[in-house]
N, C-alpha and C positions, 0 to 999 in steps of 0.2 A: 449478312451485312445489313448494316442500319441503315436506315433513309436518313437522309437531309437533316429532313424536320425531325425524325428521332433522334439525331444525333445535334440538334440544336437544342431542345427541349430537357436534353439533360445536363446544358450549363447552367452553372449556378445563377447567373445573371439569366437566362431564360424565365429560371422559378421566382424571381424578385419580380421579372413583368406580367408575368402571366398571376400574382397575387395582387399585384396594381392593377391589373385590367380587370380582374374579376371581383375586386373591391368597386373598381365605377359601375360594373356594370350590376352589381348589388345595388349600390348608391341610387342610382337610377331606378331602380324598381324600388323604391322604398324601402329596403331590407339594410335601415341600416347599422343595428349592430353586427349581420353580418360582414360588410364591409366596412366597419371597424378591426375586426380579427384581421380581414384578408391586409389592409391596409399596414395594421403592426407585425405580421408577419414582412410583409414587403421590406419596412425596415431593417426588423431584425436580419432577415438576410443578406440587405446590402453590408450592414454594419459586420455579419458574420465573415462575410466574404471579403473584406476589403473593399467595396464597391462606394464611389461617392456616394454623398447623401445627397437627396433630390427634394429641390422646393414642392414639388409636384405631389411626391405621395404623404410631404407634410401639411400642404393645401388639401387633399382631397380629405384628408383622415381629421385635418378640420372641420371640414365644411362636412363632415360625418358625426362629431362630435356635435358639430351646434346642433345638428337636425336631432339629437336625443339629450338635445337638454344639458349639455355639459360644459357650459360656455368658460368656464375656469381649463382645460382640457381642450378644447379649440383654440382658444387664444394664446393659450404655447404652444400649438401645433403651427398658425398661423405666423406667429413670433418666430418663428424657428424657419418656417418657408421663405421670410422675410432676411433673415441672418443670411441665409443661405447665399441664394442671389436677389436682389430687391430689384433688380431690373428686369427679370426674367417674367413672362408673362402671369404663371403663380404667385409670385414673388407682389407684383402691382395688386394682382385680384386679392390676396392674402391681406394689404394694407386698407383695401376697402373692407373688408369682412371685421377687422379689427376697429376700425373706427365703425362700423355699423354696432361693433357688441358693448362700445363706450357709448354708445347714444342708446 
């Protein structure tokens, strides 16, 4: 018999967070083409799954892109967090990140 957590760990929607989580916390140490992969994985898997799409891992995989220089590549990530929901707390920080890449 599985545990709890091993039997959480293998829904699909577990492996989309635990590739969000582990892309910030790449992010955070510096490492961040690796939490570019982790980041486009995350997507791809909601998108695989049927799973909304999240301003969140399109804000983070922005603000991953600008930190290596790809600011054409953050600003539709950003753009795209923005689409999503523009009120959502991503969504505001995503609008500042974009008028920061036009100045």
């Amino acid at each position: 018999m599985k545990s709890a957590i091993a039997q959480q760990v293998e829904t699909p929607s577990a492996w989309t967070a635990i590739s969000d989580t582990l892309g910030w916390v790449y992010y955070q140490k510096g490492a961040y083409k690796y939490s570019i992969g982790l980041f486009e994985e995350a997507l791809k898997l909601c998108e695989k799954n049927g799973a909304p799409d999240t301003p969140r891992v399109h804000y983070q995989l922005g603000m991953a892109y600008a930190k290596t220089d790809q600011a054409n590549l953050a600003r539709q990530q950003f753009q795209q967090a923005v689409k999503i929901n523009p009120n959502s707390n991503e969504g505001a920080d995503a609008k500042k990140q974009l008028a920061q890449l036009r100045s």
